[in-house]
C-alpha positions in Angstrom: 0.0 0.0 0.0 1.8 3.4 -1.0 1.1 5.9 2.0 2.1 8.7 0.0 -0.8 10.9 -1.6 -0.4 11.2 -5.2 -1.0 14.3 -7.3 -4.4 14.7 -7.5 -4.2 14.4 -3.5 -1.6 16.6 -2.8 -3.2 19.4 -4.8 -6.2 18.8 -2.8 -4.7 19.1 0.5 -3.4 22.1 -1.0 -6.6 23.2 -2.0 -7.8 22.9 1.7 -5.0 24.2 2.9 -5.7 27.2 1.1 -9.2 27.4 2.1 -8.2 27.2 5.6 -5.6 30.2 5.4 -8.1 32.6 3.5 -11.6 32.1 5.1 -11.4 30.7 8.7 -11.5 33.5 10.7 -8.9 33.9 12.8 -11.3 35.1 16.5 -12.6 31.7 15.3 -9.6 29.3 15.2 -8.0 31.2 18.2 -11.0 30.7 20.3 -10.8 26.6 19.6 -7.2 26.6 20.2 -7.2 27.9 23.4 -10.9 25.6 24.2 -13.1 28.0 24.5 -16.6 27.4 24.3 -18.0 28.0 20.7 -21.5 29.6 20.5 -24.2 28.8 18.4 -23.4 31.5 16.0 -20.0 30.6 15.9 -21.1 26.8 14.8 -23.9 28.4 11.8 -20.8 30.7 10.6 -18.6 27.8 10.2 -21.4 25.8 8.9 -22.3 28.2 5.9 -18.3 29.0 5.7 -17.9 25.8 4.3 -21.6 25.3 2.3 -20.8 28.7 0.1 -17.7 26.8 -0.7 -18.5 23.5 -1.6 -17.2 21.6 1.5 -20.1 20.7 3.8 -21.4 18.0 2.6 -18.3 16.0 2.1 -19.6 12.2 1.9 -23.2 12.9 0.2 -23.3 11.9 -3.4 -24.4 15.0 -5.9 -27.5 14.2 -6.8 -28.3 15.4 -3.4 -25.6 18.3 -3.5 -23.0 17.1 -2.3 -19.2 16.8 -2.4 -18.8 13.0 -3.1 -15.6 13.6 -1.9 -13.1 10.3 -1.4 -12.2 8.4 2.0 -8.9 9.9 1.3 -10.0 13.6 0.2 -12.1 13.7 3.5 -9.0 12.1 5.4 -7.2 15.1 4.1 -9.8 17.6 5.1 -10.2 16.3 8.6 -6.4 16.2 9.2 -6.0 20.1 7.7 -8.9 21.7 9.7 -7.8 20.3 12.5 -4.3 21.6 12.5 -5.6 24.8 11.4 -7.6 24.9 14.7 -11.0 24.6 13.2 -14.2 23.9 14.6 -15.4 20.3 14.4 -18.7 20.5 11.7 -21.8 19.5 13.9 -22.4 16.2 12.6 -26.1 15.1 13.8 -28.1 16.4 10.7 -24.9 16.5 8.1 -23.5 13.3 8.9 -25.7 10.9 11.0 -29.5 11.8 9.6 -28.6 12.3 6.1 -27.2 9.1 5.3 -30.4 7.3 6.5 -32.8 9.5 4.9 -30.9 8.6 1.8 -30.8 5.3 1.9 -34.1 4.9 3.8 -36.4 7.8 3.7 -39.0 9.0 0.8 -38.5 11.2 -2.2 -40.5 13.8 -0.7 -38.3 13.7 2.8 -35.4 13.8 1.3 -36.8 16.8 -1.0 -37.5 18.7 2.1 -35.0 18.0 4.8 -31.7 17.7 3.1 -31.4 21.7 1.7 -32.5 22.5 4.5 -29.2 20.6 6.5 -27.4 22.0 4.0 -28.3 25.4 4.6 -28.6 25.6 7.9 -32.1 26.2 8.2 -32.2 22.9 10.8 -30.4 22.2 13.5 -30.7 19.0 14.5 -29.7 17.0 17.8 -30.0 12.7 18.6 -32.9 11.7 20.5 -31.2 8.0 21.2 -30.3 7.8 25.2 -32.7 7.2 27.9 -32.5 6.9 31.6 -31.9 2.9 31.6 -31.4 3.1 27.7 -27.9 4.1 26.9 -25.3 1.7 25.5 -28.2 -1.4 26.2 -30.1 1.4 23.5 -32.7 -1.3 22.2 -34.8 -1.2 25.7 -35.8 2.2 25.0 -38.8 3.3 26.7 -40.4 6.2 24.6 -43.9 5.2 23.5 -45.3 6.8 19.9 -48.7 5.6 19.5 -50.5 6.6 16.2 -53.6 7.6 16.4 -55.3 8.9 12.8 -52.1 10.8 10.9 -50.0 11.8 13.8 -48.0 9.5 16.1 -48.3 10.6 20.1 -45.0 10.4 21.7 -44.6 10.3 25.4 -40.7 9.8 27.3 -37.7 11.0 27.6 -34.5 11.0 26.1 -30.8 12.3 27.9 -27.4 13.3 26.7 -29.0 14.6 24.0 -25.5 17.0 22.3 -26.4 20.8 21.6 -30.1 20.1 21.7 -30.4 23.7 23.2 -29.9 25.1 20.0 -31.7 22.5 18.1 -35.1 22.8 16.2 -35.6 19.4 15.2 -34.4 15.9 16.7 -34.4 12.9 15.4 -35.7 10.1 17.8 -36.2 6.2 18.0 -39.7 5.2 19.5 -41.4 2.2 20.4 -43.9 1.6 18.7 -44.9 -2.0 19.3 -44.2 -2.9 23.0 -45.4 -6.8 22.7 -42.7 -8.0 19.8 -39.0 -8.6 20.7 -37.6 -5.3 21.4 -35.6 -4.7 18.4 -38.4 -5.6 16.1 -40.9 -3.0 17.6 -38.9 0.6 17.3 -39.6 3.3 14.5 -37.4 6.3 13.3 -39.4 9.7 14.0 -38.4 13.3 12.7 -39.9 15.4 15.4 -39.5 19.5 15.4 -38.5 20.5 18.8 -41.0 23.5 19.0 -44.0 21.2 19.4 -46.4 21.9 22.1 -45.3 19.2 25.0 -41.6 19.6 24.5 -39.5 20.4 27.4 -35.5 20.4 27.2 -33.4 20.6 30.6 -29.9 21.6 30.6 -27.6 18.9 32.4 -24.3 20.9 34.4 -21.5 19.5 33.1 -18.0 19.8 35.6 -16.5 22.9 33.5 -19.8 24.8 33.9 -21.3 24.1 30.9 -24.6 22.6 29.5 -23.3 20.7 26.2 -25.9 18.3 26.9 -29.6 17.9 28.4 -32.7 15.8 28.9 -35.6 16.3 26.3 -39.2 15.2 27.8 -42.0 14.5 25.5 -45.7 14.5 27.1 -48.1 13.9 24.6 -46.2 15.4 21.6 -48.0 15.4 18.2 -45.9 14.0 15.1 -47.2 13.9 11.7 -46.9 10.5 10.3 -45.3 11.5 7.4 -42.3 12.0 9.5 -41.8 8.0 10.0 -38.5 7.0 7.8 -38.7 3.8 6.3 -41.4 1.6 7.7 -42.8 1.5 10.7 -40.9 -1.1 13.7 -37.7 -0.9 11.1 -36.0 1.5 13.4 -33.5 -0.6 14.7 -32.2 -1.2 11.3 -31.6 2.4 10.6 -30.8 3.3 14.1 -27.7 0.5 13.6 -26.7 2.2 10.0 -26.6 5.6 11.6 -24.3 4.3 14.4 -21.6 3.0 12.2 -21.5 6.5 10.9 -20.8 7.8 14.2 -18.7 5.7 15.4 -16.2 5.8 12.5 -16.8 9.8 13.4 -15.5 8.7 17.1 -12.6 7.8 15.8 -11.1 11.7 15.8 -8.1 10.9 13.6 -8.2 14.5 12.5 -8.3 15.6 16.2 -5.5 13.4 17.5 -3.0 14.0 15.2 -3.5 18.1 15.9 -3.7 16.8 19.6 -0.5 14.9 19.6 1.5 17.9 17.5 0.3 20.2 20.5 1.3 17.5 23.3 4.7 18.0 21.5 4.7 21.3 21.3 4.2 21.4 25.1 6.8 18.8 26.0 9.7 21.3 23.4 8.8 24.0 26.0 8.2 22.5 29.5 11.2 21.4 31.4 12.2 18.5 33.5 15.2 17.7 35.1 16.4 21.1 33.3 15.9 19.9 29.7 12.6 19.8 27.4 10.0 17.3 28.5 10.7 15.9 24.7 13.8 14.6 26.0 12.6 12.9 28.7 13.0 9.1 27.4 9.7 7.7 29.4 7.7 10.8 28.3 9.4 10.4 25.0 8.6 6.6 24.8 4.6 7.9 25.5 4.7 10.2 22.6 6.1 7.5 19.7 3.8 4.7 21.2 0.5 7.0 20.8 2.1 8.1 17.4 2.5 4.7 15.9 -1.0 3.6 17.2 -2.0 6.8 15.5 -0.9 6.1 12.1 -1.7 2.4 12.4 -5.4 3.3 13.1 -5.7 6.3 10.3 -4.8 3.3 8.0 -7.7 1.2 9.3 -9.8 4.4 9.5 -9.7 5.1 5.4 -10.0 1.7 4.4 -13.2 1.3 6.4 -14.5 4.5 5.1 -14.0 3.2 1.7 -15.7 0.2 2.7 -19.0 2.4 3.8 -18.6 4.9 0.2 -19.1 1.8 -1.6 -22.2 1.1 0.2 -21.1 -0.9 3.3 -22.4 -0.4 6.8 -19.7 -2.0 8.9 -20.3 -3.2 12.2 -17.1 -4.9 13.5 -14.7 -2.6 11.7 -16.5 0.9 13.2 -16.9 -1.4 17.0 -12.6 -1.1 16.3 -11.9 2.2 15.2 -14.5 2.9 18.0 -12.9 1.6 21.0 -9.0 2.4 19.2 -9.7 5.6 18.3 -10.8 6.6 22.0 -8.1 5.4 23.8 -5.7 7.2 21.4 -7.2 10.4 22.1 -7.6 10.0 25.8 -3.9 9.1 26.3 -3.4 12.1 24.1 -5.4 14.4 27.0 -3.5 12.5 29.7 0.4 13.3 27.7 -1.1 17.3 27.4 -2.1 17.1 31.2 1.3 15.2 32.7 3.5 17.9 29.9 1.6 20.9 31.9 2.2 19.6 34.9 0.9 22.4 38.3 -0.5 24.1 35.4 -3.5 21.7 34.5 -4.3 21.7 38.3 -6.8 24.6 38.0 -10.2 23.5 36.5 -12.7 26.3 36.3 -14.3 28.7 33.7 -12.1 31.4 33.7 -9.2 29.3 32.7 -10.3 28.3 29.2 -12.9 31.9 28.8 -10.9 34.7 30.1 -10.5 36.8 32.8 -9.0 39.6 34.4 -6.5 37.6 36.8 -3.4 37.3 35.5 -2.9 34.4 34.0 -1.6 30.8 35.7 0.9 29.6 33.0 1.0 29.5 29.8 -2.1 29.9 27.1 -1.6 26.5 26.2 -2.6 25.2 29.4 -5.8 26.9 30.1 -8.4 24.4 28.2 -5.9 21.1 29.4 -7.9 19.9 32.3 -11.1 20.3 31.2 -10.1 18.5 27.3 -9.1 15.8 29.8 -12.3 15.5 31.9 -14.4 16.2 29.5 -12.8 13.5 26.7 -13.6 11.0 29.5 -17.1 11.0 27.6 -15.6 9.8 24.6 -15.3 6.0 25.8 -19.4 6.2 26.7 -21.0 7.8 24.2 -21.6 6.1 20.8 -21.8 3.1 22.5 -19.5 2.3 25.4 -16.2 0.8 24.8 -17.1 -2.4 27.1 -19.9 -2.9 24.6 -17.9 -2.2 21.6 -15.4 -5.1 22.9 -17.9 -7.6 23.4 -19.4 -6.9 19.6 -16.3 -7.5 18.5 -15.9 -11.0 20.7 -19.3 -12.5 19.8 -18.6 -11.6 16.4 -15.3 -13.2 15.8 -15.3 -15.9 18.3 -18.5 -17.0 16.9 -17.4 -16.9 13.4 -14.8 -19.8 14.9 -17.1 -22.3 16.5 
């Protein structure tokens, strides 16, 4: 396999190179190098950054406008914005909902809803967690019971990402509680300004409210929302996951992680020399780096997999689990390199204030990228379920 990009590739890395230079703003990149938290508008202004110029939609095909870009070309892209400091594209409507509703959903649905994920007239957030329902996701609770053309959904879901800011949500329902429980679970579209619709910020350590409960009380939901057929959920529920669990993997975000961690480790001293030279600290650095590289390999090869029409399920359980741990021992390197300086964890460290500062900018968003990156080995399905995918499904392929 030649890991060199040819041509064509290299003038496309140039290309986003270029784009990256000349229209991310620089309050913008700033603010996500030093962690601080990005606002909705700074999320839209990103969003239609990249639409007016062609690179939202990276993995949609063009009939439905998009870039039909390459595993390699959005390997590129990932790996450039990310050492360019820029802000992670909010994936829940781009990258999780649109490959179902093109795959599963009607003519009409996909008429409507993708432009307007495209151009940011949406913003929508996951309605797959519950209390009691989180990696075990199949024994949901939500109830949607039709009754004439609307579907009456009563429940709640949790750690739902950013649904503060989102209109719509798209949600997995039961809606046949007497079958086995995959079998009885539909796919809803529901628009979060419906009457009976309440979402509750959950505190988060550093402060924030990234995520929140959503309750439903007898919400109305036209049944033209339904995707695909009614008690197929759990089909597209598992298609939408291998999306974002090959998104998990971060290889973009490590690799601008790891040249920060040795950034830090040139500057800090130890022993009075640079942390670099530091052979156990050192030793850290080139272990995480060649896991690194080895999983960016497996990462574009199972991409290719899915833009030929694959949905993997063992291969995105792998990059799941690998590409978590790379990217937590990533946060621990930047917190051990930082040393006294990580030991503050509040607000003001990563947003500003007038105090002078306690060390170096670098070291203000370093704790809570650590506690917060914790998350990472839950969400998307936790890695202990992850690992025991991958064991039924190999060990049983050898009996």
């Amino acid at each position: 396999m030649d890991l060199n990009y040819n041509a064509e590739e290299r003038a496309f890395q140039d290309k986003v190179r270029s784009f990256m230079k000349e229209k991310l703003p620089k309050a913008l990149s700033e603010k996500v190098r030093l962690g601080g938290e990005l606002t909705k508008a700074d999320m839209e202004q990103w969003h239609a950054l990249l639409n007016d110029n062609g690179m939202l939609a990276q993995n949609w095909p063009k009939e439905f406008g998009g870039a039909e870009w390459n595993a390699v070309q959005r390997h590129i892209y990932e790996e450039e914005a990310a050492l360019a400091n820029a802000p992670r594209i909010v994936p829940f409507g781009l990258s999780m909902l649109a490959p179902v509703l093109q795959n599963f959903g009607s003519q009409e649905q996909c008429d409507h809803w993708l432009p307007r994920i495209l151009d940011g007239s949406d913003w929508w957030c996951q309605g797959y967690s519950e209390p009691g329902a989180g990696s075990d996701l199949a024994s949901l609770k939500t109830r949607a019971v039709r009754e004439g053309d609307h579907y009456i959904v009563n429940g709640q879901k949790t750690w739902t990402t950013l649904g503060q800011h989102a209109n719509m949500i798209f949600c997995l329902v039961r809606t046949d509680p007497d079958v086995k429980q995959q079998l009885g679970i539909s796919f809803l579209l529901i628009d979060m300004n419906t009457l009976g619709i309440e979402v509750r910020p959950i505190i988060l350590l550093d402060g924030t409210a990234e995520v929140n409960e959503v309750w439903f009380t007898d919400v109305k939901v036209p049944v033209e929302n339904l995707v695909g057929e009614e008690n197929k959920g759990w089909t597209y529920a598992k298609y939408l996951l291998t999306h974002e669990r090959t998104n998990i993997a971060g290889v973009g975000s490590s690799n601008a992680g790891l040249e920060a961690v040795k950034r830090m480790a040139k500057a800090e001293m130890s022993g009075g020399r640079p942390l670099i030279e530091n052979p156990h600290f050192a030793a850290r650095i080139a272990q995480v780096e060649i896991d690194l590289m080895a999983m960016a390999l497996s990462n574009l090869r199972i991409v290719s997999q899915a833009a030929k029409g694959g949905a993997p399920g063992l291969e995105a359980s792998m990059l799941k689990v690998k590409g978590t741990i790379i990217r937590q021992e990533i946060n621990d390197l930047a917190r051990r390199a930082v040393g006294t300086y990580a030991l503050p964890f509040a607000s003001e460290a990563v947003e500003g204030t007038n105090e002078a500062p306690f060390g170096p900018d670098y070291a203000g968003p370093v704790a809570a990228d650590y506690f917060n990156n914790r998350k990472l080995s839950i969400f998307g399905g936790s890695n202990e379920v992850q690992r025991e995918i991958i064991a039924k499904t190999t060990l049983g392929a050898m009996r």
